[in-house]
Each structure stands twice: as structure tokens, then as C-alpha cells.
C-alpha positions in Angstrom: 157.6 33.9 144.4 157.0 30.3 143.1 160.6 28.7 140.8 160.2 29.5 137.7 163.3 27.2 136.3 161.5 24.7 135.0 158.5 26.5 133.3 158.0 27.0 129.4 156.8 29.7 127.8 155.1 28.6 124.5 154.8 31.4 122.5 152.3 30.5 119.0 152.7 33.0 115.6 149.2 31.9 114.0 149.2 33.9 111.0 152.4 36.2 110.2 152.2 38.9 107.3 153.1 36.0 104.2 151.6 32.6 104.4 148.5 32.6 102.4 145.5 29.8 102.4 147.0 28.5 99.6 150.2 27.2 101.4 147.9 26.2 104.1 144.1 26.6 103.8 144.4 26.2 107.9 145.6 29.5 108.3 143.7 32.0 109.7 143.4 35.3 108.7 140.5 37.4 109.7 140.0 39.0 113.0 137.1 36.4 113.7 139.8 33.2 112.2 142.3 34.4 114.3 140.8 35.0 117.6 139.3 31.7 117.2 142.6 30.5 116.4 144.1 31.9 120.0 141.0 30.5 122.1 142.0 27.4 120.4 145.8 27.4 120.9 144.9 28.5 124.5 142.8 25.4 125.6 145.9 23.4 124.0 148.2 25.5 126.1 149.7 28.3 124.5 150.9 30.7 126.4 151.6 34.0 124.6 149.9 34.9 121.0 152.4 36.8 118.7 149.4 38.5 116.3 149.6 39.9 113.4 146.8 41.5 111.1 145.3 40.8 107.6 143.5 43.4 105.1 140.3 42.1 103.5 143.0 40.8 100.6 144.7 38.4 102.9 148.1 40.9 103.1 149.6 42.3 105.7 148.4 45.1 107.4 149.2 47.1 110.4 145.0 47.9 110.7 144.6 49.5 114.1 141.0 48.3 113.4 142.0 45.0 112.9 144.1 44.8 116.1 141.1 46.1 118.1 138.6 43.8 116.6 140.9 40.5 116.6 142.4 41.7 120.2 138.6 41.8 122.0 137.3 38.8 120.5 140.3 37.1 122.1 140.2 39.1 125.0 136.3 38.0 125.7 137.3 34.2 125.5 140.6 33.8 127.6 143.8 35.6 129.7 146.8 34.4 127.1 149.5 36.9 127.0 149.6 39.1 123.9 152.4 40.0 121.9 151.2 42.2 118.9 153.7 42.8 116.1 155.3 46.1 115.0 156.5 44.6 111.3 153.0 43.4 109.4 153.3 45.8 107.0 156.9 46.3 105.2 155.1 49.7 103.6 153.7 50.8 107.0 154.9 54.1 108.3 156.8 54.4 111.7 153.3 56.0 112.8 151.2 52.5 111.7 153.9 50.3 113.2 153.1 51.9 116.5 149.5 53.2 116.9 148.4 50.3 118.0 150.5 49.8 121.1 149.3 53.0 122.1 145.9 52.6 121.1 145.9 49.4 122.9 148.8 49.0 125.2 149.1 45.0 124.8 151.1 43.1 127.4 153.6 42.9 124.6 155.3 43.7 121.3 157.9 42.6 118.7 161.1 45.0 118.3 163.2 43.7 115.5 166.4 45.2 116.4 168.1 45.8 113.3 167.6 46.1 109.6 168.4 43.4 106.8 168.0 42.1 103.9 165.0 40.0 103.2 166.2 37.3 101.0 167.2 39.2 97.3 164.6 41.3 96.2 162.8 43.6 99.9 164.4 45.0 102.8 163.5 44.8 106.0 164.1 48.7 107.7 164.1 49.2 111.1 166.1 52.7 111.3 167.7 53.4 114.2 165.4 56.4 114.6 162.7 53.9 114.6 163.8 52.1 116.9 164.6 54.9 119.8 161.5 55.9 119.0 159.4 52.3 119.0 161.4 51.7 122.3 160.4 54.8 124.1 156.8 54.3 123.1 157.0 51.2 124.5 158.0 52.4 128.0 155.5 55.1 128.0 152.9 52.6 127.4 154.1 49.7 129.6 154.3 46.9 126.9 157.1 44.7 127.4 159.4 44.5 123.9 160.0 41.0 122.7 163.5 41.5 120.9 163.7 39.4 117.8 167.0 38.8 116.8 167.3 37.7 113.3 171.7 37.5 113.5 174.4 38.5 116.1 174.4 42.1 115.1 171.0 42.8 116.1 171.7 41.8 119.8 174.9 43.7 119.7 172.5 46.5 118.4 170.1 45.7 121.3 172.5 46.0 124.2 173.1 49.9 122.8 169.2 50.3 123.4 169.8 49.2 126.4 172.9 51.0 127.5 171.2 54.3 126.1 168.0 53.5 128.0 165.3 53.2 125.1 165.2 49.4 126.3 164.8 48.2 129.8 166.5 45.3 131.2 166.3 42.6 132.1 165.1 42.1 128.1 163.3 39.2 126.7 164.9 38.0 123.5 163.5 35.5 120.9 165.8 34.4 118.3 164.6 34.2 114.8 166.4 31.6 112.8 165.8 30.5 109.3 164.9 33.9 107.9 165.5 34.8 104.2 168.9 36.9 105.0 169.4 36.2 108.6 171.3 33.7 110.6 169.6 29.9 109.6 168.4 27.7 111.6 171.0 25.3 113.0 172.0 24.1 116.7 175.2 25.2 116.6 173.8 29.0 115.4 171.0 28.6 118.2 173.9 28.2 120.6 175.9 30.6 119.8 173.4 33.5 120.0 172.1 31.9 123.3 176.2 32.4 124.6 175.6 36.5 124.2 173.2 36.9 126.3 173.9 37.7 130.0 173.2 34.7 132.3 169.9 36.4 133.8 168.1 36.6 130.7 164.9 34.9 129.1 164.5 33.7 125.4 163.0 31.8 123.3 163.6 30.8 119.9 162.3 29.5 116.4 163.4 27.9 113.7 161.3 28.4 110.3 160.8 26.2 108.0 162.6 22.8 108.0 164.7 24.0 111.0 161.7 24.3 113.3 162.0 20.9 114.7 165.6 21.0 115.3 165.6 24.5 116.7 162.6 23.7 119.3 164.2 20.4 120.6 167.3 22.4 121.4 165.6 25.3 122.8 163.8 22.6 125.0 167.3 21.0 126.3 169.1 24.3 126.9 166.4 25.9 129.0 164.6 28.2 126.9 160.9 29.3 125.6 159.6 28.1 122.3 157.5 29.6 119.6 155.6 27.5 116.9 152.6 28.0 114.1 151.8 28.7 110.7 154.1 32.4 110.8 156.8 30.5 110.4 155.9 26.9 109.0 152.7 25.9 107.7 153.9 22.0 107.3 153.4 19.8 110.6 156.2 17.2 108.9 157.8 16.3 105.8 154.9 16.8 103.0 152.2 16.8 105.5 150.2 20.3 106.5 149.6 21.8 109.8 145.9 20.9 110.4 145.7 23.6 112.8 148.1 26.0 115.2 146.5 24.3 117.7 148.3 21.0 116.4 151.6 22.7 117.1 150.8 23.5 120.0 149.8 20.4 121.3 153.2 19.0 120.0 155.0 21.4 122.1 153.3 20.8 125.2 154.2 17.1 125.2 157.4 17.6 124.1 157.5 20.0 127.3 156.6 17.8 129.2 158.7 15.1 127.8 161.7 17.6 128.5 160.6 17.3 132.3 159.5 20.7 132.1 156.2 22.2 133.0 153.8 24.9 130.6 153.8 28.2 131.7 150.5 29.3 132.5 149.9 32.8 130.8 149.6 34.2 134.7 153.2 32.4 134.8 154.4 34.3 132.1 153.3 37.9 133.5 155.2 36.9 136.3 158.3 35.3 134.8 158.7 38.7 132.4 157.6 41.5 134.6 154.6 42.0 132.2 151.6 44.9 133.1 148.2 43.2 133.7 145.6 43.9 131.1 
């Protein structure tokens, strides 16, 4: 088995369930955008695509349909990993959020372990029925859970999945930081979820928004896997917008490289998380 110490995972978020053409008029949000979005983000040197779906309206939708469509359009162009999300839709049933992993058994999925507020006025449910249930679908179908942890509690509440057996270790963990309601997106937050984990296990982590820069550098310097795209920040810098995901990509793999680090390949990554071949 090759050393995998000094290999990134770069994780890319292209559309997420809020950011609308006119933040950015980059994004992409039909099955056709998107999965020409990924092939893009691929040649850059992505590594894993986090996906989420669009209705014809431009909101977010957990679609089976859409998942199929976007997932072999990408699938006829190139091997990145993909990560599929369980939280498009914040009116999707338990039955929605999951149909699709079933339907489709991905190499991966999001499992947002907790529930919390979503800034002042929406909440953000994952019921701890949900999530024995989510977790177990998962197992059944062989796609590896991505836990996003938004604050401290929901890792706390991940090593109870764990310990109860409706997660399997060793986990891979990708903090969230800069959410309306959850931890932001600072250093010395980034460092102190990293100090929770156990020694053996992979992460990665984002900061949204303003804190995305910050957030990747440090992610970079303490040995984790990084996430970027227009999910969680449609501007490239101060006042200036994203011309593409592809751009943040491109940023990330020199900063990679800068860090004396190496890109994962997508084949590294199936390796590096114990992920199913598709």
C-alpha cells in the first residue's frame, strides 16, 4: 500500500441548495451545468464532487431523477469520487433524503450529525431517528458517510453512532465552519474540532464565506483534506466572483503543492477512505 501522508483530498461543492445565478451567474445548476462542471473540476484536479440537485426553479431538490441524470453524465466523462448530499431539500422527507443512495449507491454521502439552527428564521432537522436510520442505509448500501460537523456537539453526537454501530469507523469527518448557527470559521475553532478526533482519523474542512481562505491554508498546514466551490462561496477574492469551480480548484492544487503535498488522485481517495468501487 503506497504512503498516503502526504496526499490531499480536494473535495469541490459546485452548486449547494442556496446560491442562485444571481450571486454568481457561474453557478451551475442543471444536471447538464453541473456534470459539466465536475468534468471540468476533474481535469483541474478535484478529487471528490459533493453534488447536490436543482428543480427546474433553480431550488433545492432532493430529485432522484436529477441525481440519476447529473450522476451518468459525470459518470460517462471521468472516475472522480462522488459524494451526493442527504440535506438539498430542508422540506424533503426522511424517504427523499435517502432514495437516492439506494437508488444509486454512490461512493459517498453527507450525514450531518446533528440538528441546528439555521441562522434566525429555518432549522436544520436531522432527528436522531433519522440519523440511525440514514446511517444504517448507508451500511446496507456500501456508501461511505462523509460526517459534516457543523459545532463540537455534532461529533460528540457522531462518536454515539459510532459506539451504537449505525456508523462505521474509522469515519471520515469534514468540518463545516462558517455556517449561519454553527461554529465560524476561525483557526483557532478549526483546531480545536481537529483535537477531538482520534489520531487515526481523516478530515477535511471548509470555511464559508470570508473564512474560506483562512480555513484552507490551515487545513493545508495541519494535514488535512480541503473542500472549495460555489456551495459555500461564490467570490474568488474580496469583490471579485468565482469565474468558475474549476478556478478554485486550480487555486487549491497549487496551494497543495506549495504545501509540499501531493493531489490525491480520485483512485487515491478510494484507497485512503476504504470506499466501494462504482
Amino acid at each position: 500500500m503506497s504512503d498516503d501522508a502526504d496526499k490531499t483530498i480536494i473535495t469541490v461543492a459546485t452548486t449547494g441548495a442556496f446560491p442562485t445565478k444571481e450571486h454568481n451567474p457561474n453557478i451551475p445548476l442543471t444536471p447538464k451545468e453541473i456534470a459539466e462542471d465536475v468534468y471540468e473540476c476533474w481535469q483541474a484536479g478535484a478529487t471528490i464532487a459533493h453534488l447536490h440537485m436543482r428543480d427546474d426553479e433553480g431550488k433545492g431538490t432532493m430529485d432522484v431523477n436529477k441525481f440519476r441524470e447529473t450522476v451518468g453524465l459525470i459518470r460517462e466523462r471521468c472516475d472522480i469520487v462522488l459524494n451526493l448530499t442527504t440535506s438539498g431539500d430542508l422540506n424533503a422527507t426522511d424517504e427523499t433524503r435517502m432514495l437516492h443512495l439506494v437508488e444509486l449507491k454512490p461512493e459517498m454521502g453527507s450525514y450531518d450529525c446533528g440538528t441546528m439552527n439555521w441562522g434566525h428564521s429555518t432549522l436544520f432537522v436531522n432527528h436522531p431517528k433519522f440519523l440511525e436510520k440514514l446511517g444504517t442505509t448507508m451500511i446496507e448500501n456500501g456508501v461511505k458517510p462523509e460526517i459534516e460537523i457543523f459545532d463540537a456537539g455534532m461529533y460528540y453526537n457522531s462518536e454515539y453512532y459510532i459506539k451504537k454501530g449505525f456508523l462505521q469507523a474509522p469515519a471520515y469527518y469534514q468540518f463545516v465552519l462558517g455556517a449561519p448557527g454553527g461554529s465560524t470559521a476561525t483557526v483557532e475553532n478549526l483546531v480545536y474540532l481537529k483535537n477531538l478526533l482520534p489520531k487515526e482519523a481523516k478530515w477535511s474542512a471548509i470555511g464559508i464565506g470570508k473564512g474560506h481562505m483562512p480555513i484552507l491554508l490551515a487545513a493545508l498546514a495541519m494535514g488535512g483534506h480541503i473542500r472549495v466551490g460555489m456551495e459555500d462561496n461564490v467570490l474568488y477574492s474580496k469583490g471579485r466572483l468565482a469565474k468558475s469551480n474549476a478556478e478554485f480548484v486550480e487555486r487549491a492544487v497549487r496551494l497543495t503543492k506549495e504545501a509540499n503535498r501531493t493531489v490525491a488522485t480520485p483512485n487515491d481517495a478510494r484507497e485512503m477512505l476504504n470506499l466501494r468501487t462504482p
